[in-house]
C-alpha positions as CSV (number, residue, x, y, z in Angstrom):
1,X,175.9,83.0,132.8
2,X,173.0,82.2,130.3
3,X,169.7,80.3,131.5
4,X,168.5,78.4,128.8
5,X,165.3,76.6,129.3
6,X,163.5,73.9,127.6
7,X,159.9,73.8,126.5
8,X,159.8,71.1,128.9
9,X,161.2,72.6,131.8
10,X,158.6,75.9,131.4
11,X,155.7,73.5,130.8
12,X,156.8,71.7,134.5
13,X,157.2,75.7,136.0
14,X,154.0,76.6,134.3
15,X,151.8,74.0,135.7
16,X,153.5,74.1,139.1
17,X,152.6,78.0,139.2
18,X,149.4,77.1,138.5
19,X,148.9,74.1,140.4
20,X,149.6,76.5,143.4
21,X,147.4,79.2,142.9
22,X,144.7,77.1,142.3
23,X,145.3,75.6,145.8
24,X,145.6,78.8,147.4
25,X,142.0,79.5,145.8
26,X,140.3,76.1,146.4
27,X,139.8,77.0,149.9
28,X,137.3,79.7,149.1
29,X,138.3,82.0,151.8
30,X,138.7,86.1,151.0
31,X,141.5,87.8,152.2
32,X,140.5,91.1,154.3
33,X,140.9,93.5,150.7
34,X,138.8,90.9,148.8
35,X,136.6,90.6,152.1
36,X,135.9,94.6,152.1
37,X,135.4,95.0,148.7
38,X,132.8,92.4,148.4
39,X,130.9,94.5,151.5
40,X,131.1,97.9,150.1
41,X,129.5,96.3,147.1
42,X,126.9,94.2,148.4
43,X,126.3,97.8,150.7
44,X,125.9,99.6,147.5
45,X,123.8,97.6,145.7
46,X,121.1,97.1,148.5
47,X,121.3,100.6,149.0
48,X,120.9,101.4,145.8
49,X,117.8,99.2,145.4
50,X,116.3,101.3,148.6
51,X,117.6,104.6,148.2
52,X,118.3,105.1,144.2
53,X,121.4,106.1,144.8
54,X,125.1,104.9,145.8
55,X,126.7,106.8,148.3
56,X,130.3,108.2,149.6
57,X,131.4,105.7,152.4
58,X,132.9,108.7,154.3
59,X,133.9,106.5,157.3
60,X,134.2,102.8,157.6
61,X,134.9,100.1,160.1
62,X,137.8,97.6,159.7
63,X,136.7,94.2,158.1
64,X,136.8,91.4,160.7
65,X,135.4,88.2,161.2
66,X,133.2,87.6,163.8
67,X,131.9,84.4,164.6
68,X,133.1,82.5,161.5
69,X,131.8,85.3,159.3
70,X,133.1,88.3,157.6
71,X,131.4,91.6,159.3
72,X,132.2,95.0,157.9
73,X,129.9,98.7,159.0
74,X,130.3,101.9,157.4
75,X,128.5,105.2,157.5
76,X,127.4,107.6,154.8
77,X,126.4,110.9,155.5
78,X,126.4,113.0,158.8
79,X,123.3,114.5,160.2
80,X,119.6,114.1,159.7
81,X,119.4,111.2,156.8
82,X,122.7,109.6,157.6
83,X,123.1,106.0,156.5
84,X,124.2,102.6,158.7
85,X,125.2,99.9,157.0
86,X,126.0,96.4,158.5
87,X,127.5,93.3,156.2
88,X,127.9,90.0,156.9
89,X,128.5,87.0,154.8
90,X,130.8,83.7,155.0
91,X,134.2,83.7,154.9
92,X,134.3,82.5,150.8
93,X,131.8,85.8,150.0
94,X,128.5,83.7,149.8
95,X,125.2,84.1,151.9
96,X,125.4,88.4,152.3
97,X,123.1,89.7,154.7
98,X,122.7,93.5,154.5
99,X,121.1,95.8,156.9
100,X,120.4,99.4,155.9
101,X,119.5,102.2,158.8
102,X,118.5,105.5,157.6
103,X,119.0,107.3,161.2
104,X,117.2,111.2,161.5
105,X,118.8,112.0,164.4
106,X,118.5,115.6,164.7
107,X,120.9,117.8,166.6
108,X,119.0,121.3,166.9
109,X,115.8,121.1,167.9
């Protein structure tokens, strides 16, 4: 069985497809792989600007959303010189708040 279809009938499919994506992107709200992408980013740039360099997130926290905002931690080092890194920002990526600890906890003393 052959399909054919008419310019007019992909034109209708066409706009319909993207008539619906643009609805699914109107809301403004990141999914939680858009959501932590956007925080390891806005973590890397700030500290970058502080510490002139971009680290290895060697362990991170799960993106959630905590009250009505995106909230995502990681860590970067281990030891003396370790990196905190808390992220929040609205649920369509705007308004990033970033807060950089630089812990020196030392074990042997």
């Amino acid at each position: 069985m052959k399909i054919v279809w008419s310019f007019t009938t992909m034109m209708r499919l066409l706009v319909a497809v993207v008539g619906m994506c643009g609805c699914a992107t109107m809301s403004g709200n990141l999914d939680s792989v858009s959501a932590r992408r956007l925080a390891m980013s806005f973590a890397d740039s700030e500290v970058l600007r502080q510490y002139g360099t971009t680290p290895a997130w060697a362990m991170e926290d799960d993106i959630g959303i905590t009250n009505s905002e995106w909230r995502w931690s990681g860590f970067a080092g281990f030891g003396k010189g370790t990196l905190f890194v808390t992220v929040t920002f609205a649920r369509d990526g705007s308004g990033e708040k970033v807060q950089v600890r630089l812990l020196l906890d030392e074990l042997d003393r």
